[in-house]
N, C-alpha and C positions, 0 to 999 in steps of 0.2 A: 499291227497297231498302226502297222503299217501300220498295224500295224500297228501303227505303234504307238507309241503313246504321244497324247494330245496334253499332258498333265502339265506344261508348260507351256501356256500359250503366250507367256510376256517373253518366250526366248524365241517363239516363232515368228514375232511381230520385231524382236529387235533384230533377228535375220532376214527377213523383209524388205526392213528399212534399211539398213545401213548396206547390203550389197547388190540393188538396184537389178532385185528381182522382181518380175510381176506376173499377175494374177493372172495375163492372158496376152493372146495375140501370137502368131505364126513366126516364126524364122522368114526373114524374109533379106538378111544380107548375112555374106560370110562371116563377119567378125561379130558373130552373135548367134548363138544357138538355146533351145527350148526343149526343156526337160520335162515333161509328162509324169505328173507321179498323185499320191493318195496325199489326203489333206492332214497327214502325221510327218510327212516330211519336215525333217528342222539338221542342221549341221553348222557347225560354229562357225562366227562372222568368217575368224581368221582363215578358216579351209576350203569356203568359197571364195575369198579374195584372193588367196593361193589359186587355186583354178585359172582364176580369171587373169592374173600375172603371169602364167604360167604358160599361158595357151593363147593370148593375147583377144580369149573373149569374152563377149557377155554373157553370163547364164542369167537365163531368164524359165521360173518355174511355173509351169501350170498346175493348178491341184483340183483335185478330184473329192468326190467324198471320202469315198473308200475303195479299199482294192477289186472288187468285186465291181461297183461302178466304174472304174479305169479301166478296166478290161474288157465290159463292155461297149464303152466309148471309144477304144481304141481299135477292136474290131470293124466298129460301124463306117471308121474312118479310113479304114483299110486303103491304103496306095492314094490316100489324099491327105496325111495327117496332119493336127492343127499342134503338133512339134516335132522335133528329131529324133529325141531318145524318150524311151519310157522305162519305169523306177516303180517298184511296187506290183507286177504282176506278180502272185503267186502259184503255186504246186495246185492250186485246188480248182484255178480258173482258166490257166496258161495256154491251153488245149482249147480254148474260146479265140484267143488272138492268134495263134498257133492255125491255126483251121480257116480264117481268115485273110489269112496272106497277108499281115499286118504288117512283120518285119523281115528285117533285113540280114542277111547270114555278118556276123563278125567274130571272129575270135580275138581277144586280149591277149597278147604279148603277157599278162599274168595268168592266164586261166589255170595252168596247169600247179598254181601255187592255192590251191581248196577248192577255186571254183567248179573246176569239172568236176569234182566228187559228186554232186550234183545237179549234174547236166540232165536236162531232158531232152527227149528225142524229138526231132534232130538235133545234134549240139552243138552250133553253131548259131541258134538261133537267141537262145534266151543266157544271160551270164547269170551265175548265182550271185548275192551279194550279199543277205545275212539269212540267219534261220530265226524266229520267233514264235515257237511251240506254243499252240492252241490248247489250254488247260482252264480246269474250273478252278477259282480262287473264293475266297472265303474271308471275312474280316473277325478274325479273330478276338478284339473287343468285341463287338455286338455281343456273339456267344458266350464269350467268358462274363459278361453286363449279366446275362441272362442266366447263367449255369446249365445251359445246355451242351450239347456235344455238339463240336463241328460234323459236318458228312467228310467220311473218308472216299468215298467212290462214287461214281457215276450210280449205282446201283441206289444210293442213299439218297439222290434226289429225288424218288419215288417213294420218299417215309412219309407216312403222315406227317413226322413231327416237323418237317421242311415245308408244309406246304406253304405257294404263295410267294417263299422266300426266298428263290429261283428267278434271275433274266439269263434269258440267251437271247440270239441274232437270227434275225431272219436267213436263213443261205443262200437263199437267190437275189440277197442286194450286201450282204455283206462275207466279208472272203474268213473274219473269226468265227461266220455262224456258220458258214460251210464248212471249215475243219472240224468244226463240234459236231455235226450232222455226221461229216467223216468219221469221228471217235465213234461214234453211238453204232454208226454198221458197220464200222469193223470188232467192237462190243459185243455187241448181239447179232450175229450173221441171222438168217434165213433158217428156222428150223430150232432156234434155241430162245426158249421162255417168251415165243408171242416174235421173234426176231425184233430189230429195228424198229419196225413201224409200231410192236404192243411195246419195245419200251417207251417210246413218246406219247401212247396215250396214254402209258403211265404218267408221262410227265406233265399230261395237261389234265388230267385228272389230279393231278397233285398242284395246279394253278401256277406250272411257269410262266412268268410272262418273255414277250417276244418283242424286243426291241428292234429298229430298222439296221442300225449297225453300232461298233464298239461305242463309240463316243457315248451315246445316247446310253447306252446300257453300264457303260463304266462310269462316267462322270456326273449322269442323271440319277439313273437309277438304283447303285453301288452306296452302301450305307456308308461306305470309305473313300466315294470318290467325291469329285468338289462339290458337287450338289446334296453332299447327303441324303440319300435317296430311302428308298422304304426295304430295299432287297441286299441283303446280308452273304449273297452265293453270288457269283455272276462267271459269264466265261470270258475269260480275256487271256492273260500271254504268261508261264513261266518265269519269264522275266518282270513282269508286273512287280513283286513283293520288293524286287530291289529299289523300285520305288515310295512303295509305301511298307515299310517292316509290319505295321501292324497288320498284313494280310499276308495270307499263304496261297500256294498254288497245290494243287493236289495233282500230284506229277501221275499219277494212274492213270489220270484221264483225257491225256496230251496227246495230241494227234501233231505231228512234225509239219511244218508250215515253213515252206522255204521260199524268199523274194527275189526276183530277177529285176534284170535289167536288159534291153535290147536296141537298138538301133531301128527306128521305124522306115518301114520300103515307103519309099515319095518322100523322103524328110528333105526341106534345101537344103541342110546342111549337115551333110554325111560321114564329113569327115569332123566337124565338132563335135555330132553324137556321140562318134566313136572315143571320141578324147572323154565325155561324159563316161562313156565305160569305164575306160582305163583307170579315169578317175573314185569311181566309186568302189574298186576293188585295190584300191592303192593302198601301203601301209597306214599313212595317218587318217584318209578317214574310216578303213578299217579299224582302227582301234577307239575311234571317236563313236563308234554306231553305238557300246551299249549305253554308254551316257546321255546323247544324242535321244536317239530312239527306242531305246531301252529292248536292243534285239542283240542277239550272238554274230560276231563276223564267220564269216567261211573262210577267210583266208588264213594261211597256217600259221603258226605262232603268235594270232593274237590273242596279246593278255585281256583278261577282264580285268575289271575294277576287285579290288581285292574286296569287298563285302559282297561279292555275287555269290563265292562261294558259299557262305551261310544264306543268304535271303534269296539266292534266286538259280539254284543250283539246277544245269539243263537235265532234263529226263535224261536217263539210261536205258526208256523201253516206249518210248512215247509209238503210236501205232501210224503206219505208213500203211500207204497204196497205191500202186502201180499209176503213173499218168495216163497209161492207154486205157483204164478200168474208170479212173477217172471220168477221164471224156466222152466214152462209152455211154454211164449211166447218170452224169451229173442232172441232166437236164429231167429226168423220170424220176432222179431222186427227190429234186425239188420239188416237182408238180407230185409225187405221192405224199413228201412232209405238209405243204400245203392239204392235203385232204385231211391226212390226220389230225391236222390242228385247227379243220376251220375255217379255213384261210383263202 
């Protein structure tokens, strides 16, 4: 929602403003470093001024659209980058900056407190820093307005009675339409009911529509998000409902989406980036992230907000896949979804 969620934007504007972050511009002296991240980025005044006290520097944030676009920008920038640490790469793209020679080897002095549970190879390169499971959600009033039945499964978006009433994300520009592309073929492998590619012409025969990334498809297009939009189904984050109760997440259909953080190779400031790590896997704002950004921390024994359990409880079987399988097929994945829809 990386990410993550945009559902507060007077709290991204009042962190903004009052900890003398900005929108752009290079590191270019020591006592001042630049953090590279997706435009869902937001963390309480208090815990970047904390930073900044603490370390005796400036952060200064760059933002991206989405994860999926920071990954590619980040690649492109390879051993010239326009900051020092970057925040928001995920499991489904990391293997693009990774391949790249983007960044820089560092381990945290905390890694070995959740982060490495989720290390990707090499591990040294990328720190984990929370997980926010790619799931379909559903607003609940709309259906109950209507006396229809919500869809329990990915296999339900193919009813007639949904047609229409379906957004997803495009996967080659955003990083929650590629974990859904991921659920769908690890769903239907090769070989079973048409594979992958006949369940999506199911789904475009069933008239899903395909928005460029979350924002756009949660807050535009979402009958529950701020736009109240026309589409009652949408795929966004497990974590979602704890923001708005009156929508569910249909945990069947969650594919695990995990965000890094890493130190970019050419950054000036190498050794701020570094403190940027340290910092982003630290205990407070590990336990500020589900509120924050409405994603789960990796580091151990962080609590949630005590209504997560009811409204936003994580999958128990959400569907993974290997990063080397990943990076393999990502690029053939997209250009095959692209045929089948169209596109």
């Amino acid at each position: 929602m990386r990410r993550r969620h945009q559902l507060v934007a007077a709290l991204i504007a009042a962190a903004v403003a009052t900890t003398a972050l900005s929108a752009c511009g290079d590191s270019d002296t020591s006592d001042e470093v630049v953090l590279l991240t997706h435009d869902s980025f937001v963390l309480p005044d208090e815990l970047l001024a904390t930073f900044e006290d603490q370390t005796g520097l400036t952060l200064k944030v760059v933002k991206e659209a989405d994860a999926g676009q920071l990954s590619s920008s980040v690649a492109l920038t390879a051993g010239s980058p326009r900051g020092d640490a970057v925040y928001g790469i995920d499991n489904t793209f990391a293997s693009r900056v990774i391949d790249a020679g983007a960044l820089a080897e560092y381990t945290s002095p905390d890694n070995a407190l959740g982060p490495a549970d989720d290390a990707l190879p090499p591990p040294n390169l990328l720190t984990a820093v929370d997980r926010g499971d790619v799931c379909v959600n559903v607003d609940n009033t709309w259906f109950a307005d209507r006396n229809l039945p919500a869809p329990r499964n990915l296999a339900d978006l193919t009813d007639p009675r949904y047609r229409g009433l379906t957004v997803a994300m495009d996967p080659a520009t955003s990083s929650p339409g590629m974990a859904f592309l991921l659920a769908t073929i690890a769903a239907y492998p090769d070989g079973v009911n048409g594979g992958w590619r006949g369940y999506w012409q199911r789904l475009r025969d069933n008239e899903v529509a395909i928005a460029p990334g979350w924002t756009e498809a949660y807050n535009q297009e979402f009958t529950a998000g701020e736009g109240k939009g026309s589409k009652p189904i949408v795929v966004s984050y497990a974590s979602s409902p704890a923001f708005l109760p009156t929508t569910t997440a249909l945990l069947d259909t969650c594919f695990e989406q995990i965000e890094y953080a890493g130190v970019l190779r050419g950054a000036s400031n190498e050794d701020g980036a570094k403190k940027v790590i340290d910092y982003l896997i630290s205990e407070p704002v590990q336990a500020a992230l589900p509120e924050s950004m409405y994603v789960y921390p990796v580091r151990e024994g962080t609590p949630l907000p005590a209504d997560w359990a009811q409204h936003a409880p994580e999958p128990e079987s959400a569907a993974t896949m290997p990063a080397d399988e990943i990076a393999t097929n990502r690029e053939a994945w997209q250009q095959e979804w692209r045929t089948v829809m169209g596109r």
